[in-house]
N, C-alpha and C positions, 0 to 999 in steps of 0.2 A: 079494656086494658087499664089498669091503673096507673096513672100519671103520677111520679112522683115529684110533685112539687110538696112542699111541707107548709100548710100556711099558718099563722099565727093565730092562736085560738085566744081570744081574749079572755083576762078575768082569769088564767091562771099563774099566779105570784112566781117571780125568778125564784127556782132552788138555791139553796145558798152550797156551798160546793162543799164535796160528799165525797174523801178517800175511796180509791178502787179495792185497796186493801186496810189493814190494820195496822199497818207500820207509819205510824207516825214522826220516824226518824228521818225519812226521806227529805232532803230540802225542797219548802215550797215558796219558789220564786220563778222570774219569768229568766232565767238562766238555763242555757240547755248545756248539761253537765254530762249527758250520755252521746258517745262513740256515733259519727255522723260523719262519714268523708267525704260528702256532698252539704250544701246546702239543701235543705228541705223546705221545696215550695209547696206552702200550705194554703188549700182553698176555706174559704169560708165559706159557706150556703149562702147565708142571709138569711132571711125570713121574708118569702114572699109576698106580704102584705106593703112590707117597710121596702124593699127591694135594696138590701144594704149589704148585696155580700161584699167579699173582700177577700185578702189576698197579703199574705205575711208570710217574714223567712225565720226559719229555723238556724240558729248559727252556733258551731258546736262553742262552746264559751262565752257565750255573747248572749244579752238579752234577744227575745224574740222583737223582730224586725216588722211594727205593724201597719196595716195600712198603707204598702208600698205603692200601690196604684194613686191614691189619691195623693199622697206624699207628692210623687212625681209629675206630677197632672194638675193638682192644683182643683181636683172636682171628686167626686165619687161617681162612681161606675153605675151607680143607679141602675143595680140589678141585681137579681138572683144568679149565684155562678154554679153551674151542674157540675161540669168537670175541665181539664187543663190535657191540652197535647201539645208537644214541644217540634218546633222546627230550629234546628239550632239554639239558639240563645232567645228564642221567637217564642213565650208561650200563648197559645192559643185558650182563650177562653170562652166558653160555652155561657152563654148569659140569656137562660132561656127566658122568662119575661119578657127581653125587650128584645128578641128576633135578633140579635146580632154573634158573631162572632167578634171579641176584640181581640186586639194581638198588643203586647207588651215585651221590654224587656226582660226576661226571668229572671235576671238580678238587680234591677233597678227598679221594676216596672213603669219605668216611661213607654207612653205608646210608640210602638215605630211603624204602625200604618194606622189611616180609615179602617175603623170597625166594618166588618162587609153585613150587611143588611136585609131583611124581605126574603129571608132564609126560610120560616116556620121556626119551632122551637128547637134549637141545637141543644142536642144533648151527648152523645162523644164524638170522637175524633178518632182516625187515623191517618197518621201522614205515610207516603209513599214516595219517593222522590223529592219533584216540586209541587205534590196535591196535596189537598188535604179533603177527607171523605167524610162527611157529617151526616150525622143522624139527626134528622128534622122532625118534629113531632106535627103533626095538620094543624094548623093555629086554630081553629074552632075546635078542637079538642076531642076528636069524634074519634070513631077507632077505626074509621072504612078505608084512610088514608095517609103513609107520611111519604117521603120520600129522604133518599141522599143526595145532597150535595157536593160537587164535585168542586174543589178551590183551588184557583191556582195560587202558590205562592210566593212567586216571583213578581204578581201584579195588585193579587188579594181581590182577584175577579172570579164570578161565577163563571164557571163554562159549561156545567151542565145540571139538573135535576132529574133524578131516576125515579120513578114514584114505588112505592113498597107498601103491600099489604100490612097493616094490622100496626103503624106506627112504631120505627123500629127505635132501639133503646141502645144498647152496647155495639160497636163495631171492632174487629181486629185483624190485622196482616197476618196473616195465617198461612205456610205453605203456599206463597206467591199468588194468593188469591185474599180478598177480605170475605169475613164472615159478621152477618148484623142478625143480632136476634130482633125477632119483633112480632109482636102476636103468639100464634100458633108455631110460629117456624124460624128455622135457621136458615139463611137466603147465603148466596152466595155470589160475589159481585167479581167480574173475570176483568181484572185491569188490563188485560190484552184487547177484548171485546168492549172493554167501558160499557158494562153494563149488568146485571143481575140474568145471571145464568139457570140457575136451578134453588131451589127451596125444600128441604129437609122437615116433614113435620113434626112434630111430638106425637107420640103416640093415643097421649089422650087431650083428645078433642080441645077439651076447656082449658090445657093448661097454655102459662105466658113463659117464654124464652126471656132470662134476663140478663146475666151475666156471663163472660167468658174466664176462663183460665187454662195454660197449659202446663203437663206434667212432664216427669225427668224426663219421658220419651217423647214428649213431642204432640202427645194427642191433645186433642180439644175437646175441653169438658165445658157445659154451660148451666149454670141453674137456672130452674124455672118454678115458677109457683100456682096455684088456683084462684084466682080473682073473683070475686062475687060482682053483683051490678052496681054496689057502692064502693069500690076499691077493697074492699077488705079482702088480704089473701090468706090464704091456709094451704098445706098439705103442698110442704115445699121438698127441693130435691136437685139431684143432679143427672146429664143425661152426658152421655161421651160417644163423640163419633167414631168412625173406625177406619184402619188404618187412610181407606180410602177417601176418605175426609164426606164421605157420597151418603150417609145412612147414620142412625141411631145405635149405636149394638148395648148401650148400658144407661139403663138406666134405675135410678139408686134415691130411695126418700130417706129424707134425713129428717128427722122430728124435730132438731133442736135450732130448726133456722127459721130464720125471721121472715116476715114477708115481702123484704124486698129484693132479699136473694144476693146479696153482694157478698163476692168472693175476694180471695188475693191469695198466691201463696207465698209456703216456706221458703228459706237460702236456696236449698238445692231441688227445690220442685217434685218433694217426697209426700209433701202432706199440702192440703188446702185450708185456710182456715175462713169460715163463715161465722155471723152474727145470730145472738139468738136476742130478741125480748120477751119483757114479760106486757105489754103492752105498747100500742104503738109510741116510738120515739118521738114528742114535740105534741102529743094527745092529751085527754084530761089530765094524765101522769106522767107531771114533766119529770120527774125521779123514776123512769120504767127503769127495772132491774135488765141489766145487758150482761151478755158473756161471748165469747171467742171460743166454738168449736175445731175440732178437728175431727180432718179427714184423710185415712191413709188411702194411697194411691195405690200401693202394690197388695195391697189384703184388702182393699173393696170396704172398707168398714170405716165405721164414726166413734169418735170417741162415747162417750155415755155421761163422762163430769166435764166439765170447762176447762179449757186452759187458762184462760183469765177472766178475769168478771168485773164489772163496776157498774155504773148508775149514764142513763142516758148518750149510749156509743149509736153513732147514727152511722159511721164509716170508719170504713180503718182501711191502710195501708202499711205494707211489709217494705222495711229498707233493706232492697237487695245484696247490700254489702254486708251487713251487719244480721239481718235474719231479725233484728227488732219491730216490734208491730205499736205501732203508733196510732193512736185514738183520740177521741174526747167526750166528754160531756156535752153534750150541747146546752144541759139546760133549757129545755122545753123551747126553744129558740125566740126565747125570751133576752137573752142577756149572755155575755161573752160565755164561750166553750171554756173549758177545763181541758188541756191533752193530760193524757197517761202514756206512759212508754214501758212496755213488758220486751223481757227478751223470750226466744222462743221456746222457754220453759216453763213461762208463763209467769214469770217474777217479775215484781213492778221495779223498775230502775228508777221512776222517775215520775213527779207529777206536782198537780197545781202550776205549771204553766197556762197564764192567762191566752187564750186567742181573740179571734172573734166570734158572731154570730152565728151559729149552723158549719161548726169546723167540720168537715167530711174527708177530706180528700189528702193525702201525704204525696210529693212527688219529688225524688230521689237523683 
């Protein structure tokens, strides 16, 4: 399985930042001037070597709000951050280097507990109540082993670990069950039984289950890709369960996705859109040319041109109110992101907003 951590490849120079499009009338400043009815908590990767992610707010008129954790704390987080899930005003973050989950305020970010610890490598989350269900990677980084962890969040105590074949990656609340890709399969974890019920494989052997997304009606679609023995993946795609949530009934290659398979969709959950490069994002070529596919949900079909394009998009996320798809440069995670903001026409609204290092993640 390929672990996606991104590490810093020395000896390759910061790009200097590089319009998504041709329109240079756009304002570029750190002012965010496009339609935002929430605050937009943005994760930063870091660069795994430096362990400097970070953690900034988006405010619709207001300069970008940077470095809220350390702001508030007085230290840096001295980590790499995978991803964020929300318990009320409680974000959860995923800091895989250093084995911990922390928890912060989402507007502030002051911590409001002990980081919980001796996890493996967290990488998402789903809350359910008062749990939260983590995806833990094996800390020796082997593919024979991860497990989930079970959190309470009334104490921020472990109270149980479920172990799971093949190191699991995405979790989600599904149909009053969670589903975790990982390896070969789709597992399914029965919060009635607390514990992994049954597992879904893919059909062919070698490939890796990576992402989730749900469509108008409700189904659960997951992309997955082909890994080689050095992480290199190829020959990527999407598979959707069926109605019974129990089997595979479609599945669908898409050429123009990238290899680590990250999904999100549109306003109304008519179309998915995925990443495509032209080499890998934060590799010898910190300028890889990136674009924003789509995919219709009710015709089973992929677009053939982009909907948007620019230079080094590691992740993106769709603001559910607005159907805007929010991005960035990471710049070889060398040196602060660039965001872009397209609406869902594929028009750039917005851009040259400075972030941080390894900006990935939007949260709405």
């Amino acid at each position: 399985m390929k672990i996606q951590f991104r590490p810093l490849f020395l000896g390759i120079f910061a790009a200097l930042f590089t319009s998504c499009n041709d329109n240079d009338n756009l304002q570029n400043d750190d002012t965010l001037n496009v339609s935002c009815p929430s605050d937009c908590f943005t994760i930063n990767m870091g660069n795994f070597s430096e362990s400097n992610g970070s953690v900034c707010l988006l405010k619709e008129g207001k300069s970008i709000e940077q470095n809220i954790f350390s702001k508030a704390n007085g230290y840096n987080l001295r980590s790499i951050i995978e991803s964020a899930s929300f318990y009320g005003n409680t974000a959860l973050l995923m800091c895989g280097n250093e084995d911990k989950v922390a928890y912060i305020d989402r507007k502030t970010g002051k911590e409001t507990a002990t980081a919980t610890t001796g996890i493996g490598l967290p990488r998402y989350a789903a809350i359910n109540g008062i749990y939260a269900y983590v995806t833990c990677v094996n800390p020796s980084w082997t593919d024979t082993m991860g497990h989930i962890t079970k959190i309470n969040l009334t104490n921020f105590q472990v109270e149980k670990q479920v172990p799971i074949k093949g190191n699991p990656e995405h979790i989600v609340l599904h149909n009053k069950q969670l589903f975790i890709s990982s390896g070969n399969a789709i597992y399914t974890y029965s919060l009635a039984k607390d514990t992994i019920t049954s597992h879904i494989p893919h059909t062919q052997s070698n490939a890796t289950l990576r992402y989730f997304a749900t469509d108008m009606n409700n189904k659960l679609w997951c992309s997955y890709a082909h890994y080689d023995k050095w992480g290199n993946g190829s020959d990527c795609g999407l598979v959707c369960l069926n109605e019974n949530d129990s089997a595979i009934d479609t599945t669908i290659t898409l050429p123009f996705m990238n290899a680590d398979g990250y999904i999100d969709v549109n306003k109304d959950k008519s179309k998915l859109y995925y990443l495509y490069s032209s080499d890998v994002v934060g590799g010898q070529n910190p300028e890889a040319q990136t674009a924003i596919y789509t995919f219709d949900f009710t015709s089973k079909t992929a677009s053939s041109t982009p909907l948007c394009k620019g230079y080094g998009f590691y992740g993106f996320n769709v603001d559910p109110h607005t159907g805007n798809i929010y991005t960035a440069n990471v710049n070889g995670f060398i040196t602060n992101s660039i965001i872009s903001i397209f609406n869902d026409k594929g028009d750039l609204l917005q851009t040259g907003l400075m972030a941080g290092v390894g900006t990935c993640r939007f949260y709405f």
